[in-house]
MARTIFI-117958 format. One record per residue: residue number from 1; residue in three letters; x, y, z of N, C-alpha, C in turn. Coordinates in Angstrom, 2 decimals. Each point is the difference from the previous one (the first is absolute). Layout:
N
<NUM; "Ala"; <X; Y; Z>; <X; Y; Z>; <X; Y; Z>>
...
END
This chain:
138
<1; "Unk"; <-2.29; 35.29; -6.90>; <0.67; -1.05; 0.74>; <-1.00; -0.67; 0.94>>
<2; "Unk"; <-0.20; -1.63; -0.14>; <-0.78; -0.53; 0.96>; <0.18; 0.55; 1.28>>
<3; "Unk"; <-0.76; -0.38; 0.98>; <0.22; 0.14; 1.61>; <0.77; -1.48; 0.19>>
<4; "Unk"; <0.98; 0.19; 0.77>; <0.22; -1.12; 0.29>; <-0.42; -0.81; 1.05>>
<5; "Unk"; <-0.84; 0.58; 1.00>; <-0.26; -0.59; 1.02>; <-1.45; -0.04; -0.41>>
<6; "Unk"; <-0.66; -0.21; -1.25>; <-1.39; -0.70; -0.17>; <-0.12; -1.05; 0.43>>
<7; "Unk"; <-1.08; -0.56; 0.05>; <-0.60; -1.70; 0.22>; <0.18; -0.14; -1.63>>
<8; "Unk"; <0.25; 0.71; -0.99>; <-0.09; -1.01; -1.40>; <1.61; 0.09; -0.13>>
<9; "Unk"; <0.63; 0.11; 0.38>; <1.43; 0.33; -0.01>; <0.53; -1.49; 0.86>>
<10; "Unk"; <-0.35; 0.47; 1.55>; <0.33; -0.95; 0.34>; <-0.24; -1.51; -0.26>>
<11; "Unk"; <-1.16; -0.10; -0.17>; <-0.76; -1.17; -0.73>; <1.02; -0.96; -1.10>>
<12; "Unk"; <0.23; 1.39; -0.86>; <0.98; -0.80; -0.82>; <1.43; 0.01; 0.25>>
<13; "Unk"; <0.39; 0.04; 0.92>; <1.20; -0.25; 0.41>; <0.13; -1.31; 1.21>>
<14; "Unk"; <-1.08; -0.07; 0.22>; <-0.44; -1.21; 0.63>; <-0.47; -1.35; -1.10>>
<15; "Unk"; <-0.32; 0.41; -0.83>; <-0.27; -1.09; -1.02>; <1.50; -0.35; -0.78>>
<16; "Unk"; <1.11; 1.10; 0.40>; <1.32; -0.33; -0.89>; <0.68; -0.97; 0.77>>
<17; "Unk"; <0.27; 1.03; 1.35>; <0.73; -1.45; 1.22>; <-0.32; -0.71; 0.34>>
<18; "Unk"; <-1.55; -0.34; 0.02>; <-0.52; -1.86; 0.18>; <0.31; -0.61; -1.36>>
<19; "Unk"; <0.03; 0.39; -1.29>; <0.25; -0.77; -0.80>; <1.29; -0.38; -0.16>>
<20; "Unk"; <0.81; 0.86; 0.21>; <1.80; 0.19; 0.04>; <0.49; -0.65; 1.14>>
<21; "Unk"; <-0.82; -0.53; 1.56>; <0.15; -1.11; 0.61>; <-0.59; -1.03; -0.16>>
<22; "Unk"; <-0.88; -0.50; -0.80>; <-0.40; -1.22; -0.31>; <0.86; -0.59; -1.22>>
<23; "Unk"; <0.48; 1.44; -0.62>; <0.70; -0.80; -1.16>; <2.03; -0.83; 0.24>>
<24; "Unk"; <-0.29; 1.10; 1.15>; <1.32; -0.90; 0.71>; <0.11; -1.21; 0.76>>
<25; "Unk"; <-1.21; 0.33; 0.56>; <0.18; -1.36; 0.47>; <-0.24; -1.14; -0.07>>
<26; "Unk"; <-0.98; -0.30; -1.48>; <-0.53; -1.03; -0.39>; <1.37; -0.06; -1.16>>
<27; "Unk"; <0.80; 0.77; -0.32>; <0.99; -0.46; -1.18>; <0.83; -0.39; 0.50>>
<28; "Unk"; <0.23; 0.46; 1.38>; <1.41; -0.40; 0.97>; <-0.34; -1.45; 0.01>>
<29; "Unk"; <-1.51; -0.40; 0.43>; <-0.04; -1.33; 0.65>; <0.19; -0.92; -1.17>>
<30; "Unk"; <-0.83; 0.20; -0.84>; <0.06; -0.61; -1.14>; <1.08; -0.29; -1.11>>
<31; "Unk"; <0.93; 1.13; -0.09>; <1.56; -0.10; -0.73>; <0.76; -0.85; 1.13>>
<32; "Unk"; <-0.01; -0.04; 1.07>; <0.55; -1.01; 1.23>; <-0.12; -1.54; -0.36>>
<33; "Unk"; <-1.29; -0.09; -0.06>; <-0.60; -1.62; -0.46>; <0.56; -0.32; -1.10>>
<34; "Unk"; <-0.21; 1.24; -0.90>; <0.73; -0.36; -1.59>; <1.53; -0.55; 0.32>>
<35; "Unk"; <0.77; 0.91; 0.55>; <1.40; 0.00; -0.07>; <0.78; -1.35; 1.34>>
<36; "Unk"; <-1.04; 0.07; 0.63>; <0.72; -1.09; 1.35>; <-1.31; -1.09; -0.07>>
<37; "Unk"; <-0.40; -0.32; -1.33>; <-0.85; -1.01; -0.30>; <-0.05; -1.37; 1.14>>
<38; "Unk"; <1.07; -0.21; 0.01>; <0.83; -1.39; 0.96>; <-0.84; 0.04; 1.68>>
<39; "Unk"; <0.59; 0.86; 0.44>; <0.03; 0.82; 0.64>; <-1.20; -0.04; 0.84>>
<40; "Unk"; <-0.33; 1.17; -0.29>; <-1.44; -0.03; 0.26>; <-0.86; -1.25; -0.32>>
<41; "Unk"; <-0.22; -0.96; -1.22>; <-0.88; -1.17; 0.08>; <0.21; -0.97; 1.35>>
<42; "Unk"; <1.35; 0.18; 0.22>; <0.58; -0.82; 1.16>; <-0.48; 0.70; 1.45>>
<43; "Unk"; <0.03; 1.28; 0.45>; <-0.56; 0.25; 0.74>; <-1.89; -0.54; -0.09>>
<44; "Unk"; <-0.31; 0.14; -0.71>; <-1.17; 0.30; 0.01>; <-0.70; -1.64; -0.29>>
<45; "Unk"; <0.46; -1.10; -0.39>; <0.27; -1.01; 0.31>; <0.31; -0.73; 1.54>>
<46; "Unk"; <0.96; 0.33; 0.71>; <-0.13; -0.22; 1.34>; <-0.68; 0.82; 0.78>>
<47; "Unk"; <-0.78; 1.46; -0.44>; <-0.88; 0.33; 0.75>; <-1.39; -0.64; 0.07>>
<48; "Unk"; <-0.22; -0.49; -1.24>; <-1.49; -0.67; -0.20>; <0.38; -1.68; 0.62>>
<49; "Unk"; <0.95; -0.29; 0.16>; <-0.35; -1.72; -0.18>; <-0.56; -0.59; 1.30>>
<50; "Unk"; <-0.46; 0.92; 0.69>; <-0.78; -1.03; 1.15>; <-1.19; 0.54; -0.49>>
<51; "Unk"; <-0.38; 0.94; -0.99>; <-1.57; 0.40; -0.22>; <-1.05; -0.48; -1.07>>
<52; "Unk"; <-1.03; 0.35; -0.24>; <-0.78; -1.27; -0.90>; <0.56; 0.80; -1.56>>
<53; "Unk"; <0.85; 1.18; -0.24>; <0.42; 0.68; -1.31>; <1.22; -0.81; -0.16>>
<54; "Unk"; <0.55; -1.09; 0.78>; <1.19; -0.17; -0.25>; <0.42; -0.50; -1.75>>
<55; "Unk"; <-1.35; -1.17; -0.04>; <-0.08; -0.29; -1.85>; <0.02; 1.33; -1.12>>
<56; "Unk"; <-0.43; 1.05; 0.99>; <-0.14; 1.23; -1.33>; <1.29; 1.18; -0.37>>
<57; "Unk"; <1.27; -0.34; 0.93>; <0.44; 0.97; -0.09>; <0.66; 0.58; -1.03>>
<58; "Unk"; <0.09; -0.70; -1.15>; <0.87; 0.13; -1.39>; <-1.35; 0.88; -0.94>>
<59; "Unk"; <-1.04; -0.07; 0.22>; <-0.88; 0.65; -0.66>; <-0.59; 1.23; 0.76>>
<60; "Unk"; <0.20; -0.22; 1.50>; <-0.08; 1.15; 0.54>; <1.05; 1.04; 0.16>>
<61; "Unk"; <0.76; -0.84; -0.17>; <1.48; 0.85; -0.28>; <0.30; 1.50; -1.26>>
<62; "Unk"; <-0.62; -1.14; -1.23>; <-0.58; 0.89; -1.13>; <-0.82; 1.06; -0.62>>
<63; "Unk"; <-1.31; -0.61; 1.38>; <-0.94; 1.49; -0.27>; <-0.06; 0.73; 0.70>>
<64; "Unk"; <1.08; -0.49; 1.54>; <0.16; 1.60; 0.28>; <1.03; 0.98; -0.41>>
<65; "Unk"; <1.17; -0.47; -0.58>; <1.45; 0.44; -1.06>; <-1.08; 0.85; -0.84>>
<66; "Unk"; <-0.46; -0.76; -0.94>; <-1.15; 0.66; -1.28>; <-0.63; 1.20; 0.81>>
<67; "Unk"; <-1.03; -0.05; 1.25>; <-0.80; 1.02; 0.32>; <0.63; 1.12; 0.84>>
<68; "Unk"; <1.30; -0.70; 0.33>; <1.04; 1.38; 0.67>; <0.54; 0.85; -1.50>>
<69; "Unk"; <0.28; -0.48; -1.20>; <0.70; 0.98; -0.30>; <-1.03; 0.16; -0.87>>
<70; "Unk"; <-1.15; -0.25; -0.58>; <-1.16; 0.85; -0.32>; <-0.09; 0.88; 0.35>>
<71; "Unk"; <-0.44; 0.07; 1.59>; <-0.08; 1.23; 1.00>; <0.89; 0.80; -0.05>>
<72; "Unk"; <1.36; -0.55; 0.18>; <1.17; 1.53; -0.28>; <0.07; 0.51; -1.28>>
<73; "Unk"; <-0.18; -0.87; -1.13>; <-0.27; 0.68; -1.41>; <-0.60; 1.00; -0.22>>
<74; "Unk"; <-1.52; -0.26; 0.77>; <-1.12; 0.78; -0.68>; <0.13; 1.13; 0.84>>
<75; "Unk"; <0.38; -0.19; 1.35>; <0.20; 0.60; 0.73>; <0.68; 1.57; -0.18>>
<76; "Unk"; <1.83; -0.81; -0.69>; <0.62; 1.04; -0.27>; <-0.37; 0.97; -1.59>>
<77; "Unk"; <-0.76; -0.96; -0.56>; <-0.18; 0.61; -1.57>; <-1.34; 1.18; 0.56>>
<78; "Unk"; <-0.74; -0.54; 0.93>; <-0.70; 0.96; 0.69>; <-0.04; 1.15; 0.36>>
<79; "Unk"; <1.16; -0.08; 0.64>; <0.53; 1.16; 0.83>; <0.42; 1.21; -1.15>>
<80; "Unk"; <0.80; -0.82; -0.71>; <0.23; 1.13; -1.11>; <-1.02; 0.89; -1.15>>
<81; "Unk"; <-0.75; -1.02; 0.03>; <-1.63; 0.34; -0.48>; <-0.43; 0.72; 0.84>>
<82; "Unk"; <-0.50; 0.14; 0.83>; <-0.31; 1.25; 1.42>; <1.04; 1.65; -0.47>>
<83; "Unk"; <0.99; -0.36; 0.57>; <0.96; 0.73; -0.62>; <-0.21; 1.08; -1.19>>
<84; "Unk"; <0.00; -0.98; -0.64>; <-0.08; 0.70; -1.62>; <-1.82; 0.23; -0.89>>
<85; "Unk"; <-0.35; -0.77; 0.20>; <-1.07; 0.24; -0.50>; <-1.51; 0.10; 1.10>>
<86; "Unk"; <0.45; -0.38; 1.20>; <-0.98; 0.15; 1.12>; <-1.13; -0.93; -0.11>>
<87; "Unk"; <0.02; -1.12; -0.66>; <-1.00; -1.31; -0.08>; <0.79; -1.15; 0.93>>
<88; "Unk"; <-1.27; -0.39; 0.90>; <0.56; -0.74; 0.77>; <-0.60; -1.92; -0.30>>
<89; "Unk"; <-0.38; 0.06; -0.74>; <-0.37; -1.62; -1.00>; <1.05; -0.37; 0.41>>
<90; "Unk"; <1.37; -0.42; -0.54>; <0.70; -1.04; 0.18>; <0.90; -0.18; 1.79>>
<91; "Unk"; <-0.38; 1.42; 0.59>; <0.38; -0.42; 1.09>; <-0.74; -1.00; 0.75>>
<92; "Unk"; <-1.43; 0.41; -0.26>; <-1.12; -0.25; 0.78>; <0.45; -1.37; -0.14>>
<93; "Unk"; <-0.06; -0.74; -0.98>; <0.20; -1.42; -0.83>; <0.74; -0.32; 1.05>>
<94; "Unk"; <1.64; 0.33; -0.04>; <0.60; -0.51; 1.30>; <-0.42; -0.41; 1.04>>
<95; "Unk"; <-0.47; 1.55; 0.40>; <-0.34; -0.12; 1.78>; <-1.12; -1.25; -0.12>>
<96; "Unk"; <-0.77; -0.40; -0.72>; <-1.21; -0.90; 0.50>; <1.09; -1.79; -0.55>>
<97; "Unk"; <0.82; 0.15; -0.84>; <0.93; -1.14; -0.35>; <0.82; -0.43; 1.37>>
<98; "Unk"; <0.49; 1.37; 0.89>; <0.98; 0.07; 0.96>; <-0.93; -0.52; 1.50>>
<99; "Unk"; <-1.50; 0.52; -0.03>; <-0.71; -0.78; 0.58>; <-0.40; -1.08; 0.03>>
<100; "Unk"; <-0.47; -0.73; -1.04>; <0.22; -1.47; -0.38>; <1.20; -0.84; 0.49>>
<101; "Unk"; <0.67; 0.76; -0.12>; <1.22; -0.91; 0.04>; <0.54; 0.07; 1.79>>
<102; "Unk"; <-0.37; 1.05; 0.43>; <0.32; -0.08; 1.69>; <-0.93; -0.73; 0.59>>
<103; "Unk"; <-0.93; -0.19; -0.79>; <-1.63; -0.95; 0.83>; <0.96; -1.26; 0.08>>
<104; "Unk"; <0.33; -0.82; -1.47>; <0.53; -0.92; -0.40>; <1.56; -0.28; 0.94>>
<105; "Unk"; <0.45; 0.93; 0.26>; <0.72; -0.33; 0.96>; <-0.07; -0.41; 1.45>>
<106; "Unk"; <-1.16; 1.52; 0.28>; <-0.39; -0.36; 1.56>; <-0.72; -1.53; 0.20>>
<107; "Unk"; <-0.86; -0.19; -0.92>; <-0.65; -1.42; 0.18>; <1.15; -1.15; 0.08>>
<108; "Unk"; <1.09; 0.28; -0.48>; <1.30; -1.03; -0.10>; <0.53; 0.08; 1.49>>
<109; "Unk"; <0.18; 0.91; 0.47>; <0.55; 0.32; 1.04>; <-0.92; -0.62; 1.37>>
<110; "Unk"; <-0.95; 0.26; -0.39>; <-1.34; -0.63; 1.21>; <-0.29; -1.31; 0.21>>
<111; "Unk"; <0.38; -0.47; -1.55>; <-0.31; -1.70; -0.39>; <1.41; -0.39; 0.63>>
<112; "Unk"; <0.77; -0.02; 0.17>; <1.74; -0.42; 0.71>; <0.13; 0.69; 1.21>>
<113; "Unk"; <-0.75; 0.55; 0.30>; <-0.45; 0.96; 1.89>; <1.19; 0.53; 0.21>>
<114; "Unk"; <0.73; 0.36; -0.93>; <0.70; 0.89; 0.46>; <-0.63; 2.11; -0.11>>
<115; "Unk"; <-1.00; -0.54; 1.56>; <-0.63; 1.22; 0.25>; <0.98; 1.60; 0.03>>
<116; "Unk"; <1.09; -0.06; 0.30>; <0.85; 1.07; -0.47>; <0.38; 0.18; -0.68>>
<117; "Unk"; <-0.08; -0.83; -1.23>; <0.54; 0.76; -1.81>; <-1.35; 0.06; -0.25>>
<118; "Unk"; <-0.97; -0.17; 0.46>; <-1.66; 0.12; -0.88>; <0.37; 1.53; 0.46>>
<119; "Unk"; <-0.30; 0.21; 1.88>; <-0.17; 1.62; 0.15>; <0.87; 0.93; -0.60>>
<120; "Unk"; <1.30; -0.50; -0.44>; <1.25; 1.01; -0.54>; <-1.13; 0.36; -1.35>>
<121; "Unk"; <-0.53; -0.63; -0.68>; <-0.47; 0.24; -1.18>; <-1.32; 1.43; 0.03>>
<122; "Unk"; <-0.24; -0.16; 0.98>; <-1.51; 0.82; 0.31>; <0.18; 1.63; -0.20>>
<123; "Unk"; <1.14; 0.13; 0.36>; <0.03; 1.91; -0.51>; <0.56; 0.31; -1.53>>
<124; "Unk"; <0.29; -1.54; -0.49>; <0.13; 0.53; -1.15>; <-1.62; -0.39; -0.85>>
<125; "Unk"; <-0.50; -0.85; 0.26>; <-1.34; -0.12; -0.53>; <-1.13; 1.26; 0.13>>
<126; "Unk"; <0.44; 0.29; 1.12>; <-0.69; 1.72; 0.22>; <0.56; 1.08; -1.00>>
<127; "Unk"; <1.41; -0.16; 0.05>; <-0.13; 0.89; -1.12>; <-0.38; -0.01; -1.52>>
<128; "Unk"; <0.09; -1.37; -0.38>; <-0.40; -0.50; -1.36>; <-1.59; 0.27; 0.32>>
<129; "Unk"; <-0.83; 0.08; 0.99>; <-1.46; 0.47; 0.26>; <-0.04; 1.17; -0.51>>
<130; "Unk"; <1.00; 0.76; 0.71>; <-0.20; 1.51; 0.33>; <0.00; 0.62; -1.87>>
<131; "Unk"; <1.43; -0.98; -0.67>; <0.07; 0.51; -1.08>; <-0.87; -0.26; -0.96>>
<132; "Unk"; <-0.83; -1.11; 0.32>; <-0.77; 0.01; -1.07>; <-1.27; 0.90; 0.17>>
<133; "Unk"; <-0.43; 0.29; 1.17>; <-0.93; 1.30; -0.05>; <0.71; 1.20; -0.37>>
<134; "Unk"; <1.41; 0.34; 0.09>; <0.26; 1.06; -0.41>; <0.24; 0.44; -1.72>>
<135; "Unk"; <0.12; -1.28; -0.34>; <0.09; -0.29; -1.76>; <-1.35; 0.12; -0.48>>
<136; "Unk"; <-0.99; -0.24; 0.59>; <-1.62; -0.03; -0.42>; <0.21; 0.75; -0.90>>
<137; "Unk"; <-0.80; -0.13; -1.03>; <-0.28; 1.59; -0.29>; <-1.60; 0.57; 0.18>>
<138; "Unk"; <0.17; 1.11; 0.31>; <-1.24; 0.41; 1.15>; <-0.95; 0.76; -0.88>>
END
């Protein structure tokens, strides 16, 4: 019986719950956009229109929908891969997709100065950091 309180134990139980929270929460955000399409373009429409993205928001709208549920995809198909076969490739994929895509946000957020949805974003970009060093494979 393993030890359970190894560093290779824990390690990978740390590589399960960062992937098993990235995969929630990039599918939450992203099945949201899907399902309250309206919705959200409209928010996100009167959030940009005093900013120089205001012309982009129907295409920015799209690649971040696309790069949120990438991220929860690979994310969650990840997790189960960890799980079961202990290869962390398609998580890793996520976490650096789930990073991309919080850059792409925070820069949205900075460009429309709304300086308190940029910082809300920052502990989750740390953890999409954290996870993608923990997906490495070493």
């Amino acid at each position: 019986m393993p030890n359970l309180h190894s560093p290779e134990v824990a390690y990978y139980i740390l590589q399960i719950l960062v992937s098993a929270f990235l995969a929630i929460l990039f599918l939450q955000s992203g099945i949201d956009k899907i399902v309250d399409r309206r919705g959200n373009r409209a928010y996100l429409e009167q959030h940009f229109a005093k900013s120089p993205l205001a012309a982009t928001v129907g295409p920015m709208f799209m690649v971040i929908t696309i790069l949120e549920v990438s991220a929860g995809a690979l994310s969650g198909v990840g997790c189960a891969l960890i799980l079961f076969t202990h290869d962390t490739t398609v998580a890793y994929l996520g976490a650096v997709i789930g990073g991309i895509n919080l850059t792409a946000l925070f820069f949205g957020q900075r460009v429309a100065k709304d300086y308190v949805g940029a910082a809300v974003l920052v502990p989750y970009f740390l953890l999409a950091l954290s996870a993608i060093f923990l997906l490495a494979e070493h």
